[in-house]
C-alpha positions, 0 to 999 in steps of 0.5 A, a space after each residue: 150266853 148271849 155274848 159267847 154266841 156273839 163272841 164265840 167260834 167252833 171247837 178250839 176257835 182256831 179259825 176265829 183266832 187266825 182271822 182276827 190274827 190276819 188284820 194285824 198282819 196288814 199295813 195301811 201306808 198312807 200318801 203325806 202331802 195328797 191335799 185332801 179336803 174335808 169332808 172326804 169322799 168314800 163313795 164307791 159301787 157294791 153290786 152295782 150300787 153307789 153307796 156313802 161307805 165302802 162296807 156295810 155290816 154282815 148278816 146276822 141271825 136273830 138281832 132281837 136276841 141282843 135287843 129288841 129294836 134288832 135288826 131295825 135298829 141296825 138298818 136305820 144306821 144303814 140307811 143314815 150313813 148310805 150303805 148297803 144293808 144286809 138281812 139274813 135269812 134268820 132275822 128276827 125282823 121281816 123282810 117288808 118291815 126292813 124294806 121300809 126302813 131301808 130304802 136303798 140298796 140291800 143284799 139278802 142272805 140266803 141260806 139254801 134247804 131242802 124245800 125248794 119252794 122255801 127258797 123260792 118263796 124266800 127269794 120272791 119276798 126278798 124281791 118284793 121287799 126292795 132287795 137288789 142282791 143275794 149273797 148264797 150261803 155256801 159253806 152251812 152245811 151243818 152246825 158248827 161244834 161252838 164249845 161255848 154254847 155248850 158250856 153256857 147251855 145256850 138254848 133259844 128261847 133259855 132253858 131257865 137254868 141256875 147257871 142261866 138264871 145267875 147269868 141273867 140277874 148279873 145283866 138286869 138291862 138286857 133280861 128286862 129287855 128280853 122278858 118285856 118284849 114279845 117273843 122274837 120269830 125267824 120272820 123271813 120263813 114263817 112269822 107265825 112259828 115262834 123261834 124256838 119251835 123253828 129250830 128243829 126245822 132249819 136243822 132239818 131243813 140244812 142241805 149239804 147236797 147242795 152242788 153247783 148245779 143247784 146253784 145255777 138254778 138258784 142264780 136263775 131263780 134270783 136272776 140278779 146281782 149276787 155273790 157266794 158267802 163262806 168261799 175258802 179254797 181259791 180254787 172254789 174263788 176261781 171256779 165261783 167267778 167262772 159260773 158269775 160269768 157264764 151266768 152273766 153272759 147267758 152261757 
């Protein structure tokens, strides 16, 4: 069930299957006789940050899920290669603990909820913690419909079920893992909130009233780099770059 949360879409993963389906519809045509030089230079600026590689790894909820190291162990390869690294707002590993793992440039991932304070609480650790940009998550404005979950009934912490028990015995490393480490916590909101009490409370915490407007506030609140996650429409696109600029230019 682990790898199916990992591995899986909503519904029929018609969207998931057309985005792995674009890459192979893109070519990448090389120059023959360019003279280069091991080793290569890949440096490039990401919200304004020099960085070794021109990518970084996305945000994930709940890395300790997977193995216990979590988040840290993904950090530490962005801090050895000299990339950005990128936290979510449903880590299982805090916001100062990767700060001092990570020590160069990093984007956090903001979902927004109903509680302001939340978020600006959120918003001022992710600051405290050495955090140079935002990416605001604007499209989970509800859970998606993930059919596999479903089937596995997948539940955080699991259910204990025949299926799940089978399941677990056929992948001793990662049970051992899970049931000789201390419980995982959503550590960015609430550390004192185990992950299973706190799902509830981001289901209620989800706000699909969220407009424009509330992202403008959002940006003064955070009053640095940032971008949107999850922006589909090309109208949406141009109307995002808009706002970058007249929130940029003061306007």
């Amino acid at each position: 069930m682990v790898f199916d949360y990992l591995d899986s879409g909503a519904d029929d993963e018609i969207s998931l299957k057309r985005a792995n389906d674009a890459y192979s519809d893109l070519e990448m045509h090389y120059k023959c006789l360019s003279g280069l030089k091991p080793p290569l230079d890949l440096s490039t600026t990401i919200f304004g940050e020099k960085v070794n590689l021109p990518f970084f790894g996305c945000p994930t909820a709940g890395n300790r899920m997977f193995h216990t190291e979590g988040e840290s162990a993904a950090a530490k390869a962005a801090e050895y290669h000299g990339t950005m690294y990128a936290l979510s707002s449903l880590a299982t590993t805090g916001i100062t603990e990767i700060g001092k793992i990570h020590k160069g440039p990093k984007v956090f991932q903001l979902y927004v909820w109903k509680d302001r304070w939340l978020v600006q609480d959120v918003i001022k650790k992710a600051k405290k913690g050495g955090f140079n940009a935002l990416a605001l998550t604007a499209y989970f404005t509800w859970y998606g419909n993930r059919e596999r979950d479903i089937r596995n009934g997948f539940t955080i912490p699991p259910n204990y079920s025949a299926n799940q028990i089978y399941e677990a015995v056929k992948s001793p490393a990662l049970t051992w893992d899970f049931i000789s480490n201390e419980p995982y916590k959503y550590a960015c909101i609430n550390t004192e909130v185990p992950a299973d009490s706190l799902a509830a409370f981001v289901n209620s915490q989800i706000n699909p009233s969220f407009n424009w407007e509330d992202a403008e506030w959002l940006m003064k609140e955070w009053n640095g780099p940032a971008a949107l996650k999850g922006v589909i429409r090309p109208d949406d696109a141009k109307k995002s770059t808009f706002y970058w600029i007249f929130y940029n230019m003061g306007i």
